[in-house]
N, C-alpha and C positions, 0 to 999 in steps of 0.2 A: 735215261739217267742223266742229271746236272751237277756236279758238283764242280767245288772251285779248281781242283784237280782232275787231268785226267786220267785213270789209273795205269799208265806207264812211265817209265823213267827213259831217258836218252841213253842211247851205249856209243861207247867210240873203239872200235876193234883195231889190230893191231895197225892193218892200213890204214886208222886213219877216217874208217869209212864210219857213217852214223846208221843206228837201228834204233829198237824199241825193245821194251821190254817190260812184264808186270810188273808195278808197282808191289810190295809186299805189305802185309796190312790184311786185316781180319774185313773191311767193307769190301776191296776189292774182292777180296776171298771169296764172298757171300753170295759180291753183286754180277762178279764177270760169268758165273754157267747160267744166272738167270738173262743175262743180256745175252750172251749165246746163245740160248735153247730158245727165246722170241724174235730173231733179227731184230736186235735192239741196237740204237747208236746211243753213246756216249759223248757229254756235251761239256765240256771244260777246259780252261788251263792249260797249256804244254807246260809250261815253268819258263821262257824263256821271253823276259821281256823283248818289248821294241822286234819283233819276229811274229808274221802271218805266214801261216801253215794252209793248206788244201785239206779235206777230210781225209782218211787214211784208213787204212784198216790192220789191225792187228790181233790175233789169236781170236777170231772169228766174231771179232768185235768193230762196228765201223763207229771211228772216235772224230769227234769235231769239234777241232781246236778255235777256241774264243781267245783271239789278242789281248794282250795287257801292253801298256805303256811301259815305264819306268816310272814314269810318275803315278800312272793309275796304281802300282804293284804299292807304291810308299804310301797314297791317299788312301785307297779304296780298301786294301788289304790289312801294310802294317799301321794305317791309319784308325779307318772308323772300326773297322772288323777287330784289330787287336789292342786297340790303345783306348776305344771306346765301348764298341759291345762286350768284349770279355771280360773286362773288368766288373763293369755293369752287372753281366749275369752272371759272375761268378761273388755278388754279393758286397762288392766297394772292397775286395781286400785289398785291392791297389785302386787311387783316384780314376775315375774313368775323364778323358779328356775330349770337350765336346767343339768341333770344328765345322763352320759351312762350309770348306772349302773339300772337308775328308766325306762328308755326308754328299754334296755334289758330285764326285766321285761314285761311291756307292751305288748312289741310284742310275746313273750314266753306264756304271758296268753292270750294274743287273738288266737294264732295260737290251745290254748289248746280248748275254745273257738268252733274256726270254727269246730275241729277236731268233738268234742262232738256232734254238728250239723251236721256236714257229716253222721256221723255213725245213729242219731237219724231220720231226713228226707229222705221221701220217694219219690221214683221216680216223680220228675219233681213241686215237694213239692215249697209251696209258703213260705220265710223266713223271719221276719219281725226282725233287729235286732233294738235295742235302743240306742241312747245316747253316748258321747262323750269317754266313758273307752272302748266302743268295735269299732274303728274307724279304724281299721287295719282287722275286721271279713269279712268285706264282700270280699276284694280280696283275703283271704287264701281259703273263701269259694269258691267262685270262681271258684281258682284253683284245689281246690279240689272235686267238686261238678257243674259243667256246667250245667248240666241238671234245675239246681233249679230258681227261679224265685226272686231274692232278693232284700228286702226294707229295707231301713234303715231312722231312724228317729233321727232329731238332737234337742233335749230338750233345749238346752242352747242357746246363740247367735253365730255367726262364725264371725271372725273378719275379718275387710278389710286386705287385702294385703299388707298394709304399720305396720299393728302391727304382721299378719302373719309369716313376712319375719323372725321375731325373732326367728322361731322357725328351730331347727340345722334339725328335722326329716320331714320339712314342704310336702317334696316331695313322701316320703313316705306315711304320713297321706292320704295328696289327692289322692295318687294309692288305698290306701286303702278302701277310701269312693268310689271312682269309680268303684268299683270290684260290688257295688249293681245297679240296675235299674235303681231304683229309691229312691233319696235323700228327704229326706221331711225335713223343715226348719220352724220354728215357723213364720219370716217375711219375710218378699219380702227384705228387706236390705240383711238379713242373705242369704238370696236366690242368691243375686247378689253380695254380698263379696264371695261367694264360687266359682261362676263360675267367675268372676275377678281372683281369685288364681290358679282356674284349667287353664284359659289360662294363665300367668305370670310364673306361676312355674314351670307347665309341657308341655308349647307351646300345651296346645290340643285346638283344633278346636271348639269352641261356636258359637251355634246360636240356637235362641227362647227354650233358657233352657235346651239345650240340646246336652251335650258335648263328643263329640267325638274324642278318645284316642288310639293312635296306639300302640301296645302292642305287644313285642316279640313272638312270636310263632303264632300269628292270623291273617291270610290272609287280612284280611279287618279290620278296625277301630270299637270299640264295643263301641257303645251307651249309655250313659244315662241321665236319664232325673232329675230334681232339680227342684222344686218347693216349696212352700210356704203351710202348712197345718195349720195354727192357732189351739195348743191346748185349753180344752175347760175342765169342770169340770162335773160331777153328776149331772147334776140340780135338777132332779127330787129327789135325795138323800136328797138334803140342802132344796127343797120346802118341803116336808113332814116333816122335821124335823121342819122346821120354825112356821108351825101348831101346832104341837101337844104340848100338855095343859103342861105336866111337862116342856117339852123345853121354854117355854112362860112364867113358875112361876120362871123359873132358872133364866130367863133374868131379871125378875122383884127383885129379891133377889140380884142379882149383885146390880142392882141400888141402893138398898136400904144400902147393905153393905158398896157402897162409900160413903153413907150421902145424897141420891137420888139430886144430881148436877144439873143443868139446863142443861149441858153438858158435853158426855162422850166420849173423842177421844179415838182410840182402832189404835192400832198397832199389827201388827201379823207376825212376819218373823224366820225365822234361824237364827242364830245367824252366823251372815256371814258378810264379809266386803263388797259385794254387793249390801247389800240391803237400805244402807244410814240412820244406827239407827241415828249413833251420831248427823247427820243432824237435824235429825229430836227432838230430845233433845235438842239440840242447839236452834234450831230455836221457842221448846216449852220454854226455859227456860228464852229466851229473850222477850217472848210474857209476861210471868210471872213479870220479872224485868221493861219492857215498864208501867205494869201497863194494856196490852188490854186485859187478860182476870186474874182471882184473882179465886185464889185456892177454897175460897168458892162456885165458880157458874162450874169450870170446873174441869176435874180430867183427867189425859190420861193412861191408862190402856197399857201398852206393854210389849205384849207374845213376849217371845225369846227363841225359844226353839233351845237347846244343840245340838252343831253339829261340828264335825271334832274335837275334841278338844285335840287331840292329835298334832294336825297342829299349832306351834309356831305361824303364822300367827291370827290363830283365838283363840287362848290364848290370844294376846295383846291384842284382840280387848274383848272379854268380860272383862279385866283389866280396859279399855276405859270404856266399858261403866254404868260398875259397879259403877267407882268415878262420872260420869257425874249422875246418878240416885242419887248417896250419895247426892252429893253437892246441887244438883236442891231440894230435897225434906228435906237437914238440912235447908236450905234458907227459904222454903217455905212454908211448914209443920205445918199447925195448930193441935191443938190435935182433933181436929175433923175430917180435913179435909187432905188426901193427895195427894201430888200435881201429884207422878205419880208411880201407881202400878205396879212396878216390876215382873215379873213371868217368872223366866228361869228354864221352864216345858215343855214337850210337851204334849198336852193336848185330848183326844177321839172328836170325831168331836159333837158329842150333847152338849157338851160344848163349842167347839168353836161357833155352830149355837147361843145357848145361847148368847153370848158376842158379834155377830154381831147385833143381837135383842137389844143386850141392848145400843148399840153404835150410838148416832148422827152423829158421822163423823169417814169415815175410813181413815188413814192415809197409802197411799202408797206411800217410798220415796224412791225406789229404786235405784242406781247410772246406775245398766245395770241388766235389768232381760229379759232370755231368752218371758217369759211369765208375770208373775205373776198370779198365782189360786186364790189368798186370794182376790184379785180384785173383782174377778166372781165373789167369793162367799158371797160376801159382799152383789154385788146386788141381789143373785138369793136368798137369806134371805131374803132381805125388800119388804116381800109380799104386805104391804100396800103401796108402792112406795114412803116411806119416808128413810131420812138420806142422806147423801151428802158424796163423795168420794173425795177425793183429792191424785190423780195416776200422778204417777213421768212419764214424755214424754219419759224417757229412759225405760221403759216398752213396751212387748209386747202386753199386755194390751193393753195399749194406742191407738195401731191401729184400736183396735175395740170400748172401750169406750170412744169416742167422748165427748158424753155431760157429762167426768168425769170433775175436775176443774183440768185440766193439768197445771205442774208443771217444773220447773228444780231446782229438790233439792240442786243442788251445789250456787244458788239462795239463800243463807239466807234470804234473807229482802223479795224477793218473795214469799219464803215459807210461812215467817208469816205473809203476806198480803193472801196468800191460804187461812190460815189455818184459820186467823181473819174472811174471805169471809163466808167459808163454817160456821162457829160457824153460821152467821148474815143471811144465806141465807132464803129467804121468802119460806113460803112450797107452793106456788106454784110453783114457780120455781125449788125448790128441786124436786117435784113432777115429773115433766116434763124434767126434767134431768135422773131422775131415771127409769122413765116409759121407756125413751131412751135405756136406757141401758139394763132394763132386756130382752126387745124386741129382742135386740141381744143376751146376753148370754140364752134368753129360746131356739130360732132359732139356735142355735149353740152352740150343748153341744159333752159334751166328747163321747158319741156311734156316733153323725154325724162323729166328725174328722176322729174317726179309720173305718166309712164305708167309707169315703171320700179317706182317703189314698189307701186302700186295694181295693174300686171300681179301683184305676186308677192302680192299681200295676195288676190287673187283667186283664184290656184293654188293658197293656204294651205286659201282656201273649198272648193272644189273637190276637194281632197285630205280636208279634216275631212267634207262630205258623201258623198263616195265611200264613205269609214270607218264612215260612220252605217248606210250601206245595205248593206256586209258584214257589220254585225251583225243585221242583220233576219234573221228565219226567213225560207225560202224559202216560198214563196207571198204574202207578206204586201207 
């Protein structure tokens, strides 16, 4: 496994003394009993610049830690990774800004990257790398490592070929993601904006997902194959918690702490310009001003928890959304009653189950989300199959929650016709919208996806060994 991270965190105990400990997170969740159950090592990150680590082992996982700089961590990470590609593939909602010096970076730590995986994986080893910062690993690997079997998996959305073309390294990136098997994609778009660019950018040959690229030094055109994996969450994690008696007195105490409201919208995102806060304030603050719903009967709770905040981009924006929370809540504000609880925290998950418990309506207003998790976990919480979702169409989400109340948040008047629906909706219908939905997220949680990928990265093997030994002469 490679990701930019490795899935633990540092602990510092009372002496003083340092440990380890799992990171929390639905990947880790998914990925650490499958790297358990195959003596598998983990290949990423500590988090601690200017610091070289030894391999290590922790909960029956051997982890090997890749140095970062200081400077590599501001180039390579909040440089090209977040000020360049995520904008990029989340669509230009923010300028993506384009740097030799942040792309130099990148390709210098992913080759460090493959390097670490060459040395760490064993003969004809299966390689699952992550995510949009390691986008250049699988062809160093590649090259350096034929023998190996490599996946790679795309967390975010990939953009069509007409926002693509902005990018100076495009042709590189795509050699890069080719160098693996097999590509996995959160949706079927994302699926077919990749092979759109592989044929456009690098004339390779597409058909039925599966694109073939002639590549200096190799006799024959090397294959690989793209498709669509929908991520997926814990279920079984958030339904236990959803149960148990203190998670359930917590939820009742939120309610009671707002002045127990008829209605509690709950927001829950990063603090990121993806995910459409301001919309979604907007469009609460005019519902407020209309008069359709009044501070006494509603209240909207929105976590925003801290992220990138070294990124001048996502400074404005908690500047944004800090005055839009001032202004909505000096306006509206009884001393009783307030109109919408601020929390820029990030918060343990038995808290968040809490807060989905205590929430009538989840507000998802995403502008472009690879997935959305907070989605899932909203339904895989309402064990009674009550509350109402209202999930932005530009979510991945969306493709599987159907009976959510689909949205286009750039839609003002739309949204707080959503948002007025879901307040109003009848519990049978809520009911039957909800039942809908957890049906799917229980049928497709986070351990399907990663045996779902990993089953077909196997049959790839499988299939490429089969091939090896109908070229053998017979007797050999």
């Amino acid at each position: 496994m490679v990701s930019n991270r490795l899935p633990v965190d540092r602990t510092t105990d009372d002496d003083g003394g340092h440990g380890w400990r799992r990171s929390p997170g639905g990947l880790v969740t998914a990925l650490a009993p499958v790297m358990a159950g195959h003596d598998g090592a983990w290949v990423g990150w500590h988090g601690a610049p200017d610091e070289t680590l030894e391999p290590f082992d922790n909960e029956n996982m051997h982890l090997v830690p890749v140095p970062l700089s200081s400077d590599e961590v501001e180039l390579y990470y909040e440089g090209f990774s977040n000020a360049s590609l995520w904008p990029l593939y989340h669509d230009v909602i923010a300028p993506p800004e384009f740097h030799r010096t942040w792309w130099d970076a990148y390709h210098q730590v992913n080759m460090r990257f493959a390097e670490a995986v060459a040395t760490a994986a064993s003969e004809g080893a299966t390689v699952w790398v992550q995510d949009y910062q390691l986008q250049l690993v699988p062809r160093y690997l590649r090259q350096l490592r034929p023998d190996l079997m490599i996946g790679f998996f795309n967390h975010i959305p990939f953009p069509p070929p007409e926002i693509f073309a902005q990018l100076p390294w495009r042709q590189s990136i795509l050699e890069g993601l080719l160098g693996a098997d097999l590509i996995g994609f959160q949706r079927p778009n994302d699926t077919s904006n990749f092979l759109r660019c592989s044929r456009r950018f690098l004339g390779a040959t597409v058909k039925a997902r599966h694109v073939n690229l002639e590549s200096p030094g190799e006799s024959q055109p090397r294959a690989s194959r793209a498709e669509p994996f929908p991520i997926s969450i814990d279920v079984g994690r958030i339904q236990e918690l959803a149960v148990r008696p203190d998670v359930i007195a917590r939820a009742k105490q939120i309610r009671e702490d707002l002045g127990n409201p008829k209605t509690i919208l709950l927001g829950v995102d990063r603090l990121d310009y993806t995910k459409g806060i301001p919309h979604r304030l907007k469009a609460y603050g005019e519902l407020l001003h209309d008069g359709l719903i009044k501070v006494e009967d509603a209240s909207l709770i929105q976590v925003a928890s801290p992220s990138r905040e070294r990124v001048e981009s996502y400074r404005l924006l908690r500047e944004e959304v800090d005055g839009m929370v001032g202004r909505i809540n000096g306006q509206y504000d009884t001393m009783q009653n307030t109109a919408i609880r601020y929390l820029h925290h990030s918060y343990p998950v038995e808290e968040m189950v809490a807060l989905y418990l205590a929430a009538d309506v989840m507000l998802v207003t995403a502008l472009r989300d690879g997935m959305n998790l907070v989605a899932k976990e909203y339904v895989a919480a309402r064990v009674n199959n009550t509350g109402a979702l209202v999930l932005s169409e530009f979510t991945g989400a969306a493709d599987q929650l159907k009976a959510a109340l689909l949205v286009n948040p750039h839609d003002i008047d739309g949204l707080k016709e959503t948002i007025t629906k879901a307040i109003g909706l009848r519990p049978a219908e809520a009911s039957r919208r909800m039942r809908a939905m957890r049906r799917q997220v229980l049928d497709h949680d986070v351990q399907r996806w990663s045996r779902d990928f990993l089953s077909t990265l196997a049959g790839m093997a499988a299939e490429r060994s089969h091939g090896r030994d109908a070229e053998q002469p017979s007797g050999l």
